[in-house]
N, C-alpha and C positions, 0 to 999 in steps of 0.2 A: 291383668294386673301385673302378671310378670314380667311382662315386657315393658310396661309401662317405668316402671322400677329399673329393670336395668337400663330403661333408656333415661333418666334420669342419673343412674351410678355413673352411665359416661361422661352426663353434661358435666357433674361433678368434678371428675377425672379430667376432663379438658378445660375447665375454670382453672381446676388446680394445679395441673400444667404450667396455664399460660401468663409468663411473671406479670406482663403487662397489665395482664386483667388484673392481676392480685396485687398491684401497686394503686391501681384503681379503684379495689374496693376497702386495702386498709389503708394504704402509705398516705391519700389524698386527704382525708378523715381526721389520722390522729395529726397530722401535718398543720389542717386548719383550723382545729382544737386548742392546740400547743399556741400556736399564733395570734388567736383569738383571744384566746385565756390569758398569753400575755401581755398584747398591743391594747386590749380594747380597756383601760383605766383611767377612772378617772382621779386618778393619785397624784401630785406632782412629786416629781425628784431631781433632785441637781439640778434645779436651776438657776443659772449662772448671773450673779447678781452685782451692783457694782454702789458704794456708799458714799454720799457727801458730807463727811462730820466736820461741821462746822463749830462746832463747841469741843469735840475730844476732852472728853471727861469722862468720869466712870458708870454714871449713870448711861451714857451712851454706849458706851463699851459693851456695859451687861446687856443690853438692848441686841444691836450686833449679836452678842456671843450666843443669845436665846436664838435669834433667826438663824444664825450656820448651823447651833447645835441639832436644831429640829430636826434636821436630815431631810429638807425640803429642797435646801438652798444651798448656795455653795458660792462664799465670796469674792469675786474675780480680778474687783480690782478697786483701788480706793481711789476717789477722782476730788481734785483739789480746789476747781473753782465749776461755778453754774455753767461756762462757757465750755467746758469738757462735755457736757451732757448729748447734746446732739451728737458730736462725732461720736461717743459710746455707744450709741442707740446702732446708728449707721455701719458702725464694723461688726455688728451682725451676731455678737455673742450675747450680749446684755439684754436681758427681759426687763431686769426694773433695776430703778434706782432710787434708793432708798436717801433725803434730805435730812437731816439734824439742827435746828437753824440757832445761833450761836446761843453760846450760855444757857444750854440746855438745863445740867443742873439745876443751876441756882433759880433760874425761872420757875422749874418746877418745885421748888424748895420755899421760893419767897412766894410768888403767887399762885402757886399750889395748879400750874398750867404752861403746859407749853407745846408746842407745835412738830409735828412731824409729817413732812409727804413722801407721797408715796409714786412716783413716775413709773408707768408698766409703758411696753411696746405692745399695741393694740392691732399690728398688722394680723397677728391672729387673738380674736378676740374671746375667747373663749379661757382660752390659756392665761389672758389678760386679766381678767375677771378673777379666776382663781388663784392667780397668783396674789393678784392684794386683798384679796377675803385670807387669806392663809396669812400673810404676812401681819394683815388687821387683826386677826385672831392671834397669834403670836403677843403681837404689844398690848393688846388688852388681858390678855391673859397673864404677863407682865405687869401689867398697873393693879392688876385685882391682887396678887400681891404682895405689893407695896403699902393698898391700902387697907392691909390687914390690920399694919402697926401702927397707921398714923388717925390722927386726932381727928384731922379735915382733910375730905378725901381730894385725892389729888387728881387730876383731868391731860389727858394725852390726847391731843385734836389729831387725828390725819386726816389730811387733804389726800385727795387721790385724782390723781391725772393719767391721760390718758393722751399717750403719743400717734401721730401717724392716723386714727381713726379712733377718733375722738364721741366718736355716736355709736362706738362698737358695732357695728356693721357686719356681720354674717360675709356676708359677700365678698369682702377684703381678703378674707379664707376661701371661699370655694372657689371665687373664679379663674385665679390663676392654681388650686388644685386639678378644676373639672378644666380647664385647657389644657395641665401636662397629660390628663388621664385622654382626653379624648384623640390628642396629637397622636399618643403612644399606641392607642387602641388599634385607629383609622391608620394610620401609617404602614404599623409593621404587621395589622392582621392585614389589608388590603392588598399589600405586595406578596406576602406569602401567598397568599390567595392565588392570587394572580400566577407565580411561576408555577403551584401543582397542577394549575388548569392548563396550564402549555402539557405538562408531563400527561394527567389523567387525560386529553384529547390526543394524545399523538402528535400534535404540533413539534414539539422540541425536539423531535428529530430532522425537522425542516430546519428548525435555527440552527441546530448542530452541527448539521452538515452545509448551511451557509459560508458565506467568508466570511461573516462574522464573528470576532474571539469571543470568547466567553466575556471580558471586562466588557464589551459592547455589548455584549446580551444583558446584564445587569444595569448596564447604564442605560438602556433601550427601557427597561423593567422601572426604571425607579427615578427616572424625569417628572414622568407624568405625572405618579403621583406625590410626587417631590413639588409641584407645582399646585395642584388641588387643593393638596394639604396644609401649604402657605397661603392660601386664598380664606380655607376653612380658619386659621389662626386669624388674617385680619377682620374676618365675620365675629368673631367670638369676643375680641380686642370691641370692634363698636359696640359691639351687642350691650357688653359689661359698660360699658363707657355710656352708651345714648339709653339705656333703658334701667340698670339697676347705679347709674353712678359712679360706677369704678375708674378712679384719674388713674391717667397715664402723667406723672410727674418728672418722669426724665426724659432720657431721648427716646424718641419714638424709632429713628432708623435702628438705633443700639438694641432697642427690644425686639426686632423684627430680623434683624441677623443674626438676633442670638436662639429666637425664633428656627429660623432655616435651619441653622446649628444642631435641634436639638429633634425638627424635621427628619433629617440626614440621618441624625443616629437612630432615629426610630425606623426608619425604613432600611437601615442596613440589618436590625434583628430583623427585622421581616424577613429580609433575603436570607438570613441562615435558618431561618426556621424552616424556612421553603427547601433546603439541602437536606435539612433531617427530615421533613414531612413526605409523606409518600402519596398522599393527597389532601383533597381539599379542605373535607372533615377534619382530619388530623390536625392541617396546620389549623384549623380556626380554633380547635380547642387547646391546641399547647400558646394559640398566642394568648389564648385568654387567660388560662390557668397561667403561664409562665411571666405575663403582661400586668393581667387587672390586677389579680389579688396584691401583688406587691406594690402597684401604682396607692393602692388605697390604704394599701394597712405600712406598709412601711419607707414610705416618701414624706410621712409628714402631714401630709394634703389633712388628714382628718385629726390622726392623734400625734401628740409631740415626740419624738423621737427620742427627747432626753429620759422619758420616763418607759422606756425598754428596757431590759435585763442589756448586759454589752456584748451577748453573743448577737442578739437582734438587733440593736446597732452599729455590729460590723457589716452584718447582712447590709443595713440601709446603705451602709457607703458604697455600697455597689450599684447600686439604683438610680439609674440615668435619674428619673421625673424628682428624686430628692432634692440635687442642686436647680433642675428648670425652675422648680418651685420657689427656692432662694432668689435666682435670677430676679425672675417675676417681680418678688415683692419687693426686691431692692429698684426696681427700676420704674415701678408703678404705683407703688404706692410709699417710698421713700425719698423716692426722684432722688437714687443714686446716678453715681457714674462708671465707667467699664473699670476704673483704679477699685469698687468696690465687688467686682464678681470677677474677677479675672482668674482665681483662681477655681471656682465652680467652672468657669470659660475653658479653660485646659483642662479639666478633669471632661467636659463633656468631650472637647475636641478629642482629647487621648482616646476616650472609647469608642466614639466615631471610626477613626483609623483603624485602632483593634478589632473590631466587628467588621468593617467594609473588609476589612486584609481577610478575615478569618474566612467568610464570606464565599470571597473569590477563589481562594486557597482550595475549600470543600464543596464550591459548584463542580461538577460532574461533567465531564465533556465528553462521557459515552453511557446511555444507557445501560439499566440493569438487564 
């Protein structure tokens, strides 16, 4: 028993050592806690809303001032004819738009009734949904009292519509999520992979000592599966298309280079993972932990990004599959054009170059 005991005080002693472990068994934990406890809500906040008053009157007014004041919503912009509406939708800030339809007042004064829609952006449909139950909650919670004081109760109709995916559609949302996540996965675990196994067999001293430079060694590394993993996007692309529905509305070359684009960036983290990984294990779990968790909790793919605290929304701006995701739904299911992603388009390009440079830079041209 005594031996047993101090051999036990050593394991002890060598956990408690070794940082790595001990980031392991708390840093991982309260890390996924924290992240959990704050992404996963289903609360909306700030979202950015845009109104068509057509009557502007006071009765509208206090309508408006109920929905900013809730703290759900936050009014972006005010838009002056029906024919604004689309291009609102399209530049990618606006979830709903809120109608007034003229002589709102006095309608509701004289005929004790009058009309209000409700336009939500249904590419994600879920968000969709609770945005105009929230908003429908608001004006009726508004009308009950109103007709506290009056004689004959008074009637606020909303119409509720529903943009872009109009059947609310599940799939509108996952499939270009479950394509950034899968790109991201298979790209940059698969390449890491790939160079600690040159390292773990002994090989990479045969490439090392080649005429080949090191930027040919990576670019030797990251064709192939730069090529697979376009293949796997256009499978994914019909799959959504021929079997659950999902249109492809704009260009299809534009989505498939933006595609490649976002390819490229995912297999350049792979190659630096492969720099810090010291084998194979290693890399498949930092690409996991450093890849999955943020692909699903903070790209968007599942929960909205606007209702994060804004330390965890700076984090998102750093997340390749954020803007792939943007891309996606601008081009698939908006049937945008490259004047509507161009600047998610240079944000992807810039980390591409940043990662490929960083990359190259901390590839190792002599063993340890």
């Amino acid at each position: 028993m005594k031996q047993l005991l101090s051999f036990i005080k050593k394991e002890f002693y060598h956990i408690l050592r070794d940082k790595r472990t001990m980031i392991i068994l708390f840093g991982i934990p309260i890390a996924q806690i924290l992240l959990f406890g704050y992404v996963i809500t289903n609360e909306l906040k700030n979202v950015k809303i845009a109104v068509l008053d057509l009557s502007k009157d006071n009765v509208t007014a206090e309508i408006i001032n109920k929905i900013t004041a809730s703290g759900f919503f936050t009014l972006n912009k005010n838009i002056q004819t029906e024919k604004d509406i689309p291009l609102t939708f399209k530049e990618g800030k606006i979830m709903e738009v809120i109608i007034f339809e003229p002589d709102f007042a006095k309608k509701l004064q004289k005929e004790n009734f009058a009309d209000i829609q409700l336009i939500a952006d249904a590419s994600d449909a879920n968000s969709a949904n609770m945005i105009v139950n929230y908003t429908s909650g608001i004006i009726m919670n508004y009308l009950a009292k109103l007709n506290k004081n009056a004689d004959i109760p008074l009637k606020i109709n909303v119409n509720e519509r529903m943009v872009y995916n109009e059947a609310l559609k599940d799939v509108y949302m996952f499939i270009p999520g479950t394509m950034a996540m899968i790109l991201m996965l298979i790209s940059a675990m698969m390449t890491s992979i790939a160079v600690t196994r040159e390292k773990e067999s002994g090989t990479m001293e045969i490439l090392l000592v080649s005429p080949l430079k090191p930027l040919h060694i990576l670019i030797g590394k990251v064709t192939p599966y730069l090529a697979l993993s376009f293949v796997i996007s256009m499978i994914i692309i019909a799959i959504g298309n021929i079997i659950f529905g999902m249109p492809v509305l704009g260009s299809l070359s534009l989505l498939l280079a933006e595609t490649m684009l976002y390819i490229l960036l995912a297999l350049s983290l792979g190659i630096l993972i492969s720099t810090v990984a010291k084998n194979q294990q290693s890399a498949m779990m930092l690409s996991l932990f450093a890849l999955l968790l943020p692909t699903i909790l903070l790209s968007g793919f599942i929960f909205p990004i606007e209702n994060m605290p804004k330390v965890l929304q700076w984090l998102a701006a750093l997340m390749p599959p954020k803007y792939f995701i943007i891309i996606l739904k601008n081009i698939m299911i908006k049937g945008t054009g490259f004047a509507y992603v161009w600047k998610e388009t240079l944000i992807l390009s810039g980390m591409t170059v940043f990662f490929l440079g960083l990359s190259a830079k901390k590839f190792k041209i002599r063993l340890e």
